[in-house]
MARVO-199046 format. One record per residue: z, x, y of N, C-alpha, C in turn. Coordinates in steps of 0.2 Angstrom, whole numbers, padded with zeros to 4 digits, always signed. Layout:
# MARVO-199046
ZXYZXYZXY
...
//
This chain:
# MARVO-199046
-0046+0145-0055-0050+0139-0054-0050+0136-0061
-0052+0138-0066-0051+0136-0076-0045+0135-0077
-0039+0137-0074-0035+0135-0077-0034+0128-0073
-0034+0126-0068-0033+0120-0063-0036+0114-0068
-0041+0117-0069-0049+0111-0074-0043+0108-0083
-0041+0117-0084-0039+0115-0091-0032+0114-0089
-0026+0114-0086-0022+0111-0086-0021+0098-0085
-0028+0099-0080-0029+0093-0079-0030+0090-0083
-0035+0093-0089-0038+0089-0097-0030+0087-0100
-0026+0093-0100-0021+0093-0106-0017+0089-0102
-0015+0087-0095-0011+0082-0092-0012+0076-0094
-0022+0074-0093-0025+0069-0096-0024+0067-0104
-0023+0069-0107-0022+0071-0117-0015+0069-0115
-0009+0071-0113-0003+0071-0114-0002+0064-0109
-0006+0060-0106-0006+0052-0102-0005+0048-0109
-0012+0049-0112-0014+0045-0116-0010+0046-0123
-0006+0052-0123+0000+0049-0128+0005+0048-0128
+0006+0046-0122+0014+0041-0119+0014+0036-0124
+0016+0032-0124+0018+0025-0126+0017+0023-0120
+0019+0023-0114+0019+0018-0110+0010+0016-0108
+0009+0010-0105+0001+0010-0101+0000+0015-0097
-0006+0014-0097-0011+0020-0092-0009+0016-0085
-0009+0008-0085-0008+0005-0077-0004+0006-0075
+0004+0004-0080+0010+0007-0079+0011+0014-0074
+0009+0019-0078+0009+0025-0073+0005+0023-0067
-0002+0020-0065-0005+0021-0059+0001+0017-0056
+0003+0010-0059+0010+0008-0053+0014+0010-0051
+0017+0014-0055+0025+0018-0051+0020+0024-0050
+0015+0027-0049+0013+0031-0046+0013+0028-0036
+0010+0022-0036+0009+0020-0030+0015+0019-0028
+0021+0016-0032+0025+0013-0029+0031+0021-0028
+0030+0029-0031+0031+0035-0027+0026+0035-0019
+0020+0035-0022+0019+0036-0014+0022+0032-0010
+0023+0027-0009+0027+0022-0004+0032+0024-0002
+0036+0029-0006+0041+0029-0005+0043+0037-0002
+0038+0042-0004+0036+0047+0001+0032+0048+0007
+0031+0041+0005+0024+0042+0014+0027+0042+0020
+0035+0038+0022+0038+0037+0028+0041+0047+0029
+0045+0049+0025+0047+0055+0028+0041+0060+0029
+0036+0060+0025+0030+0065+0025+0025+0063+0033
+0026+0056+0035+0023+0054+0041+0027+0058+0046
+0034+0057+0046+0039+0058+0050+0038+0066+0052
+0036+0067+0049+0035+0075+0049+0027+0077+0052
+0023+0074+0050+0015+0075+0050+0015+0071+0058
+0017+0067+0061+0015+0064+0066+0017+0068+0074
+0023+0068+0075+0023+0075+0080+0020+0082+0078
+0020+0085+0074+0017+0091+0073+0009+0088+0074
+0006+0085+0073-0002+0083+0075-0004+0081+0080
+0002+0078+0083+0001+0076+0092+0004+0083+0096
+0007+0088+0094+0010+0095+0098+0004+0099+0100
+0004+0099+0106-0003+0105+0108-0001+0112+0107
+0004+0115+0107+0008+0119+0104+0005+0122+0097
+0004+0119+0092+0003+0119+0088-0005+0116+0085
-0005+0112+0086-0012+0111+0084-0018+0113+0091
-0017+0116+0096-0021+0118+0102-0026+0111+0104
-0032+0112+0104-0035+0107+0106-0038+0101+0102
-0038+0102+0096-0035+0099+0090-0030+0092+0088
-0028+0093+0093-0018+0088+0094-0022+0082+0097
-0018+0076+0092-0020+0069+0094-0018+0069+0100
-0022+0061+0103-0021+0058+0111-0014+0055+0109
-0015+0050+0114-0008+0046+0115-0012+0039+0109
-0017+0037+0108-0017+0033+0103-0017+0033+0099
-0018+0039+0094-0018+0042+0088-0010+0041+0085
-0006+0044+0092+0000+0045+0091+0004+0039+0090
+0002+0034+0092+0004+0027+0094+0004+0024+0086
-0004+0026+0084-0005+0022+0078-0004+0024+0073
-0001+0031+0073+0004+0034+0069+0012+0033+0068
+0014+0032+0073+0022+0031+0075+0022+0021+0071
+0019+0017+0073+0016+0010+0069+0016+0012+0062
+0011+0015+0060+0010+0017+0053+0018+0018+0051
+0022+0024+0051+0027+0024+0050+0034+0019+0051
+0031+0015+0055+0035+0008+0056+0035+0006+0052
+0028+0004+0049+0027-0002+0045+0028+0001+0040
+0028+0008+0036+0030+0011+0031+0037+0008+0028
+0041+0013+0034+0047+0014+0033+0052+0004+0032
+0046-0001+0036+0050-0007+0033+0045-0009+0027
+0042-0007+0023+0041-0008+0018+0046-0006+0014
+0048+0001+0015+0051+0005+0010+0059+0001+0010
+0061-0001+0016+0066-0005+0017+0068-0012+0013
+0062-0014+0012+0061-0021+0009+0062-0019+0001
+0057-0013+0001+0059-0012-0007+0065-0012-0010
+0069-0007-0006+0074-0007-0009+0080-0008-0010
+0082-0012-0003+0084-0017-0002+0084-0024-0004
+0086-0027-0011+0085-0034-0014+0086-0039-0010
//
């Protein structure tokens, strides 16, 4: 549990002696998520709608909907990115 605590300081210590901005990393931090969100959905979206699997637990047909969308509207983000 101390070591999670004291790894995260020294990751924090070792940010702030980049040369690069602190923003800088929070950007290309977001613009990785972006860009691992569509296959990570792609995966997380059937396995949460499978009764199989999740028992009674398992999304409706809405959830599933607005998850399959989600991943729509990811995956053409991620397409615009990069794709110039």
């Amino acid at each position: 549990m101390y070591a999670v605590i004291v790894v995260s300081c020294l990751a924090g210590v070792l940010v702030n002696l980049l040369p690069t901005p602190p923003f800088r990393l929070l950007c290309d931090a977001a613009v990785l998520n972006g860009i691992i969100s569509p296959p990570l959905l792609f995966i997380l979206v059937p396995t949460a709608g499978d009764r199989g699997v999740m028992g009674s637990f398992a999304n409706g047909w809405l959830s599933n909907t607005m998850g399959w969308g989600l991943f729509a509207c990811m995956t053409r983000a991620l397409v615009l990115l990069v794709i110039p």
